[in-house]
C-alpha positions as CSV (number, residue, x, y, z in Angstrom):
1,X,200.9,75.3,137.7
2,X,197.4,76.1,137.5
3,X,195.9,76.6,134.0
4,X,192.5,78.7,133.7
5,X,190.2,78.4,131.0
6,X,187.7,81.4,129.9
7,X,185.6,79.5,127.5
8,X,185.8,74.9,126.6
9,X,184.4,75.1,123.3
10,X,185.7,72.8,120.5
11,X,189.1,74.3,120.4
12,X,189.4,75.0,124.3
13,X,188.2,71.9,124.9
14,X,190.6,69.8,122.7
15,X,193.1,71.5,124.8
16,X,191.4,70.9,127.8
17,X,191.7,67.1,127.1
18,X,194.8,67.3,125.6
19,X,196.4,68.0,128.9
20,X,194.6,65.6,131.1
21,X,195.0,62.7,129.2
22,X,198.9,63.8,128.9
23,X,198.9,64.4,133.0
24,X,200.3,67.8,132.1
25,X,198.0,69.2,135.1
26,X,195.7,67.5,137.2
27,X,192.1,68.0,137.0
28,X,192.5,70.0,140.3
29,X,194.7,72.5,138.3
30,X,192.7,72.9,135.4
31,X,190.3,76.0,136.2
32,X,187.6,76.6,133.3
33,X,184.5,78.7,133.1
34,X,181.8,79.3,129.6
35,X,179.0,81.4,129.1
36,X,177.1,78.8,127.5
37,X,177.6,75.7,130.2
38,X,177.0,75.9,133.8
39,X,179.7,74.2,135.9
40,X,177.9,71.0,136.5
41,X,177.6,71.0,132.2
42,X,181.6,71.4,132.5
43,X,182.6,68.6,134.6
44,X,180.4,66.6,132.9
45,X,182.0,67.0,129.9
46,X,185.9,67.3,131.2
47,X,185.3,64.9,134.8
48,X,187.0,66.8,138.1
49,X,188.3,69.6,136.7
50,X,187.8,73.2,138.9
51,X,184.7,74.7,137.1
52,X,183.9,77.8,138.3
53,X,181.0,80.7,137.7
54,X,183.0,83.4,136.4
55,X,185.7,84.2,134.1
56,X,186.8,86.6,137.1
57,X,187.8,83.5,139.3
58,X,189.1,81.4,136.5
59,X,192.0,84.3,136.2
60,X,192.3,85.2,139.8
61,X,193.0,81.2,140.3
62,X,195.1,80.4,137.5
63,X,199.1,80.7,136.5
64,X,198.5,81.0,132.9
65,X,194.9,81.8,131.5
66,X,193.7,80.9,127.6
67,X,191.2,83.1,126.2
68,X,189.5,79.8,124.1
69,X,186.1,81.9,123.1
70,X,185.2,83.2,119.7
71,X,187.0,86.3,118.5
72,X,184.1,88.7,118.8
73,X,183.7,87.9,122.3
74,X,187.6,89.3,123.2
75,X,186.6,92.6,123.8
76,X,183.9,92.3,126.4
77,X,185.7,89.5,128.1
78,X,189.3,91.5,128.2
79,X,187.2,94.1,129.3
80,X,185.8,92.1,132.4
81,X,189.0,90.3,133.5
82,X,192.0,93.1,132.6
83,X,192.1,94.7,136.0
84,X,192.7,91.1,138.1
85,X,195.1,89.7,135.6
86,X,198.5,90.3,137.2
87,X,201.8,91.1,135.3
88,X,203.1,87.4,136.4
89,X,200.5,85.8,134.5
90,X,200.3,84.4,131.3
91,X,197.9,85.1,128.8
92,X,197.2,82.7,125.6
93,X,195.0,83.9,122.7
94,X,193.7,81.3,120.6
95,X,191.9,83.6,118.3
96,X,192.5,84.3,114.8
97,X,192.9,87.7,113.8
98,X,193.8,89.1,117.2
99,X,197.3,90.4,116.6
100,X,199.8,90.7,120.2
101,X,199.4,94.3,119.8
102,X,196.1,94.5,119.7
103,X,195.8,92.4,122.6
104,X,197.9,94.4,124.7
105,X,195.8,97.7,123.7
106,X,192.3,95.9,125.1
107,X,194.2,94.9,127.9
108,X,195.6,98.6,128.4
109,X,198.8,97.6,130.1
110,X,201.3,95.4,129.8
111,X,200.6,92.0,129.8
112,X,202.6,88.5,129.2
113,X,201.3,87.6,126.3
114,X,201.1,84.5,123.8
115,X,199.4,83.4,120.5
116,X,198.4,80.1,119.6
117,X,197.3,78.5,117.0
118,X,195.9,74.8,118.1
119,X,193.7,72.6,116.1
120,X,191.4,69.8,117.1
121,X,193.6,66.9,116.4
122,X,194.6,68.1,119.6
123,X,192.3,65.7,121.6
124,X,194.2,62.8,120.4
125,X,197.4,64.2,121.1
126,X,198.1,64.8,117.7
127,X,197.7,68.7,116.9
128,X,199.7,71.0,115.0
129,X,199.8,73.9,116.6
130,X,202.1,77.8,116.2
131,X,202.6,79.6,118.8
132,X,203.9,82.9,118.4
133,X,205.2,84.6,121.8
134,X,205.0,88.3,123.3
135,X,208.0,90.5,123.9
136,X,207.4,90.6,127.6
137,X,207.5,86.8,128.1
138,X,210.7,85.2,129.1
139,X,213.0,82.2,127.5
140,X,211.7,80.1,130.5
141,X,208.0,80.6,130.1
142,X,207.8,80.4,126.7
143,X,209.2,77.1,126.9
144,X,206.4,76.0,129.2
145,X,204.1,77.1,127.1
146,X,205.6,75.0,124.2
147,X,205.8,71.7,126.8
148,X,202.6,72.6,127.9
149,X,201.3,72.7,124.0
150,X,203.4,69.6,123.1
151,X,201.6,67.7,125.6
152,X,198.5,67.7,122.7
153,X,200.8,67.3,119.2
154,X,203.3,69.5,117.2
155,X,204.5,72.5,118.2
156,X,206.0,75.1,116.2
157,X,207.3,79.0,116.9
158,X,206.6,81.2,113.9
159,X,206.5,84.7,113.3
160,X,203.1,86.6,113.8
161,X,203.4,87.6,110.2
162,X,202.4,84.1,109.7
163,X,199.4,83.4,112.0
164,X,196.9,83.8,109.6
165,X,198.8,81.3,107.0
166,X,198.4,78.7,110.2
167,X,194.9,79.3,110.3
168,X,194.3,78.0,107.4
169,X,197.0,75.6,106.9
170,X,196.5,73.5,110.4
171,X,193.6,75.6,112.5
172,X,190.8,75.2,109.6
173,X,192.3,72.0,107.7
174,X,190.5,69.4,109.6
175,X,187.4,70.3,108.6
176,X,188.9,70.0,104.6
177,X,190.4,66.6,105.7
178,X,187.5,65.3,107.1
179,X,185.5,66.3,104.2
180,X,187.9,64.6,102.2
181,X,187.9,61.3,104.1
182,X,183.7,61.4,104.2
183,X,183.9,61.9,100.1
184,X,186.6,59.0,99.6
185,X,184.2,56.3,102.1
186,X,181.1,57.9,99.9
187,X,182.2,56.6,96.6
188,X,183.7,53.6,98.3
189,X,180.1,52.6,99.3
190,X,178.9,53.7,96.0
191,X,181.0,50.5,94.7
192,X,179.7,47.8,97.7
193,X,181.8,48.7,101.0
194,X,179.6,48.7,104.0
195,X,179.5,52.7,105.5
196,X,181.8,51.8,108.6
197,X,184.7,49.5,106.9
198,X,185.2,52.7,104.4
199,X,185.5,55.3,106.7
200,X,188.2,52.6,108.4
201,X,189.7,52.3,105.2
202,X,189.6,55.9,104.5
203,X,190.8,57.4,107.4
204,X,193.3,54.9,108.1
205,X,194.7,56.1,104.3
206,X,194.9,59.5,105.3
207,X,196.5,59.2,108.8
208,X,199.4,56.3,107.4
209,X,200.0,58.7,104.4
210,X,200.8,61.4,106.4
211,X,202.9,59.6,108.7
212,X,204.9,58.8,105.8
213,X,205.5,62.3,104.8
214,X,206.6,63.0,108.6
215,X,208.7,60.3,108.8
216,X,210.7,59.9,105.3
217,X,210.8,63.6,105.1
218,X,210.2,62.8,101.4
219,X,208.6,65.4,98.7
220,X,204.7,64.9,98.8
221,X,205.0,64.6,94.5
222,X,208.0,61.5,95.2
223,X,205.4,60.0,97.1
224,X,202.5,60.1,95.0
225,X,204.6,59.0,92.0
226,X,205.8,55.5,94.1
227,X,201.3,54.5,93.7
228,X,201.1,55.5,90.4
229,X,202.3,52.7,88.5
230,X,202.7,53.4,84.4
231,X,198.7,53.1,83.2
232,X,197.6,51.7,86.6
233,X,194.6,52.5,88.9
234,X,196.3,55.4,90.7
235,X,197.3,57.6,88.2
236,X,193.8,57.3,86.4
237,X,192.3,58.4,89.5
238,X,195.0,61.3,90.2
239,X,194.1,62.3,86.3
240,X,190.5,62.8,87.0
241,X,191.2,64.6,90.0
242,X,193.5,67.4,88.1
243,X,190.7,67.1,85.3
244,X,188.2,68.0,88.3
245,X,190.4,71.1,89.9
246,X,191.2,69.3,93.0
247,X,195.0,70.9,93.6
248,X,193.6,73.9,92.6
249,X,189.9,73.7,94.5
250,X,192.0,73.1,97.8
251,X,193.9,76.4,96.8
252,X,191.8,78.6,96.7
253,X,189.8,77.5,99.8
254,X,193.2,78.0,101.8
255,X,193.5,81.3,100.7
256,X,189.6,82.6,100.9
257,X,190.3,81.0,104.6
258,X,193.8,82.9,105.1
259,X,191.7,86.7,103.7
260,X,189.0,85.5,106.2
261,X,191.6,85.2,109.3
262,X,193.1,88.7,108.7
263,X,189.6,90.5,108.6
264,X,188.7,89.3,112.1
């Protein structure tokens, strides 16, 4: 199956890698074009892959297409490409804010069509990603779509109703967990640890904390209560970060990201 790209931005381009280093496609079957790269700027960045000039040939050589550009860009580019894209073809949409049904209006006819949500941990196979899938698109091509997806992390079908929720639960929350990790190796060199062993320490934290969520299945507050020994270290630091409004600074953040999602 060949897989186009229109646009290999950030989140196109954790896909992108996501499915080479799975062997999901070969590079030969991995089409891509961008505005902003010229196709010797493409396979620099992704090796062999089939970079091509125009979003026109990405489509007319592709099985499935992704639209991985930014969401103000969806008009113009459905606009260009809508009268080669066949009805056997697949069409993902990556960006927020861009219900099915709008989709299918820009496209003015119907078209296979699919919603995803991905997020960058995607380029070390460990996304978290919702999909949410259009009427026209079969039982059999929707589960490619999930392989295809699971090939970069965990997938999940969810109702459209909840797109925006994923946005900022999984889409956005990198950024928040990285900020996170960079403020916990800050005050960590603040008391003597060199700059490289705390983001080590840090980030090692975070990924083995949340691996032990995944895999006990255990309540995030049962957790947290097994570090905080009565008048120990932990809890003195969880106290100062309730004093601070960290539960409810993360929030609030979620939801002004959610409000964003549904106005674009």
């Amino acid at each position: 199956m060949n897989i186009g790209f229109i646009g290999c931005g950030n989140m196109g381009g954790a896909l992108i890698k996501g499915i080479l280093s799975q062997q999901i496609a070969k590079p030969s079957e991995v089409f891509a074009s961008d505005k902003g790269k010229d196709t010797n700027q493409i396979r620099k960045e992704f090796g062999e892959i089939s970079a091509v000039e125009t979003n026109i040939k990405v489509v007319k050589s592709s099985d499935l297409v992704i639209l991985s550009i930014k969401p103000q860009y969806y008009e113009e580019v459905i606009r260009e490409i809508k009268d080669v894209v066949t009805k056997d073809q697949l069409v993902i949409s990556i960006a927020p804010g861009k219900t099915l049904e709008w989709l299918e209006k820009q496209f003015q006819k119907p078209v296979k069509l699919v919603r995803v949500m991905p997020n960058t941990p995607a380029l070390v196979g460990e996304g978290m990603m919702a999909t949410c899938i259009g009427e026209l698109v079969s039982k059999e091509e929707a589960q490619v779509v999930i392989q295809l997806l699971a090939s970069c992390g965990r997938v999940e079908v969810v109702d459209e109703s909840l797109m925006d929720v994923v946005v900022s639960v999984s889409g956005s929350s990198p950024a928040y967990v990285f900020l996170f990790i960079e403020a916990m190796a800050d005050a960590a060199v603040a008391d003597g640890m060199p700059r490289a062993m705390a983001y080590e320490f840090a980030a090692q934290s975070v990924l083995g904390s949340a691996k032990l969520l995944l895999e006990t299945k255990k309540h995030p507050g049962e957790l947290k209560d097994m570090v905080c020994s009565p008048a120990g270290t932990t809890i003195e630091a969880v106290r100062v970060l309730e004093e601070k409004g960290f539960r409810s600074s993360v929030i609030e953040a979620m939801k002004a990201c959610t409000k964003k999602a549904k106005e674009v």
